[in-house]
N, C-alpha and C positions, 0 to 999 in steps of 0.2 A: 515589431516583436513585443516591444510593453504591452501595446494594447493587447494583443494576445496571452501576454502572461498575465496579465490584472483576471481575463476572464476564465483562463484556467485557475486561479487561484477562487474566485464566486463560485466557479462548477465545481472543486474542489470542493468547499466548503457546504455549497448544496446537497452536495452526494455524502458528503458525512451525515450532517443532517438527516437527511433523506433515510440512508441506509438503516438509521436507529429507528425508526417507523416503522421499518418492513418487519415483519413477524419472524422468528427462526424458523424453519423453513424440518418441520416434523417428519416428513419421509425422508430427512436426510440425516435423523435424529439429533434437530435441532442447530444442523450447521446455519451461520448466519449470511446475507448477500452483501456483500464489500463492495462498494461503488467508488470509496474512495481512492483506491490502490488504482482501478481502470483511468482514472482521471490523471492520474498521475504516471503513470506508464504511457499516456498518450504524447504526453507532455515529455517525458523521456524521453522520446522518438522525434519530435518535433522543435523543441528548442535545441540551443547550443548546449554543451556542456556543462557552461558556466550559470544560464538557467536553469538547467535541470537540477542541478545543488542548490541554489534558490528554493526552487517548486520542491526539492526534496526538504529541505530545513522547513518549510511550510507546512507539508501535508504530516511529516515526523513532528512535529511540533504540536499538531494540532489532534493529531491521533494518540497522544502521551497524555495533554490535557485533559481530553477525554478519558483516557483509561488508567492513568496514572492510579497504582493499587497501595495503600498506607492501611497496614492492619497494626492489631494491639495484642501484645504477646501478654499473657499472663492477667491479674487484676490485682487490682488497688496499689499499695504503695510501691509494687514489687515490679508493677505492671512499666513494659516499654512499649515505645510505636516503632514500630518497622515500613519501610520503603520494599514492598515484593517489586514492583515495576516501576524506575522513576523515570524520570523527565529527561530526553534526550537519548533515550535507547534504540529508538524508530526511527532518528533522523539517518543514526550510523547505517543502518537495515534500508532504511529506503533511498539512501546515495548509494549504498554497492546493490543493488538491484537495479536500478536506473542508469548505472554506469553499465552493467549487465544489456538493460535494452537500447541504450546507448549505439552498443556496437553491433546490434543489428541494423542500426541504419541504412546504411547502402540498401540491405533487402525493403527495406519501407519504402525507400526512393526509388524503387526500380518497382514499387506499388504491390508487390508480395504481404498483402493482407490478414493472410490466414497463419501465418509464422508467428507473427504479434498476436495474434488474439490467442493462439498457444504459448507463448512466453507468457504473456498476462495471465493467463490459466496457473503456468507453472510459477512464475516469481508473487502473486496471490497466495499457491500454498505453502512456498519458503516466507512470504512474511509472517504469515499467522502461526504456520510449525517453527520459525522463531522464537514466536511469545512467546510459544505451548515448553519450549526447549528451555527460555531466560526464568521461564514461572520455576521450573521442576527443577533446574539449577541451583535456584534461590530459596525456595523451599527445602530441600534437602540440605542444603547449609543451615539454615532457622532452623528449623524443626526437625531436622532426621527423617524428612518422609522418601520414604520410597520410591523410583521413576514410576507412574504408574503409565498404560499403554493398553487401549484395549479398543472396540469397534466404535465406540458413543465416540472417545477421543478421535479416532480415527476419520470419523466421517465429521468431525468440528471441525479435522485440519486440512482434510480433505476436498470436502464441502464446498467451500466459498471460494476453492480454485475451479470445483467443475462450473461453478455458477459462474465465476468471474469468463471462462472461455466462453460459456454460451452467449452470455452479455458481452462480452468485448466488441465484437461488429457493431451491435447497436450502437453503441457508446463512444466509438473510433467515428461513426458516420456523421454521428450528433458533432462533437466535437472538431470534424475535417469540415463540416459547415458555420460551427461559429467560428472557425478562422478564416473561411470566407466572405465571412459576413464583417468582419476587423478587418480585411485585406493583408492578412497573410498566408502568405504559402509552405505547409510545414512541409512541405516535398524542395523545396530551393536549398540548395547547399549554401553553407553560413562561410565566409571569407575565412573566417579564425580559423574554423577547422580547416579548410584549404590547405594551410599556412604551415598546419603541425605536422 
């Protein structure tokens, strides 16, 4: 199971990467393709529990450093920085989403494929309408702005959950052969869970 989780943690890190190269995606007025969320939902399905909070504290960690958002209110001596999005907000988001695909198990192990790539669809667009919900929270505290909500937002938060169901087969096939390839089985029931 290490060996497995080191390589979901490289594919993880690949698919972030990866993901900032791909273009925002214009006929969907400019939603973006998430690759890192499918890597990590995989991995919710397939590790124990106790890995999944691991690969969750990872992929929420790494997706913070990345977007972690520090703006500056005002100017000159009057002027403060402000934290809109800090560090550790995604790890909370991506352990109850994963505890979420978690309990679909049985269905994965009984090889019900299409269920998961529909949860990864959906728990895709509760992570990013997350954000979109912690920004317009936070913002309205700072500055008085208003929730704003309209079709551009819509298909941002949208977006990268229909993308993520289309890609999720890919990405489950990809990843159900590099744990073939490490010789694990994410379909073997894990003793600890047995137990509980």
């Amino acid at each position: 199971m290490i060996r497995f989780f080191l390589v979901l943690l490289l594919t993880a890190f690949a698919a972030l990467v990866l993901q900032h190269f791909i273009p925002p995606l214009a006929f969907m007025s400019g939603a973006r393709v998430m690759l890192l969320p499918l890597v990590f939902f995989f991995g919710a399905l397939s590790l124990p529990f106790t890995g999944m909070l691991a690969l969750a504290f990872a992929c929420g960690l790494m997706w913070d450093a990345l977007t972690v958002q520090v703006v500056e209110i005002g100017s000159g001596p009057t002027s403060a920085v402000v934290v809109e999005l800090g560090l550790g907000w995604s790890i909370v988001v991506y352990a109850v989403l994963g505890a979420v695909m978690s309990g679909f198990r049985p269905l994965f192990k009984r090889g019900r494929w299409e269920i998961h790539c529909l949860m990864s669809g959906i728990c895709t667009l509760l992570l990013v309408g997350s954000e979109f919900l912690m920004l317009s929270v936070r913002r309205a505290a700072l500055y008085g702005a208003p929730f704003q909500f309209n079709q551009e937002i819509g298909w941002r938060i949208g977006g990268p959950g229909l993308v993520a169901l289309i890609l999720a087969p890919a990405i489950f096939f990809f990843l159900k052969a590099m744990a073939a390839l490490v010789g694990y089985n994410p379909y073997a029931v894990q003793i600890e869970e047995e137990e509980l």
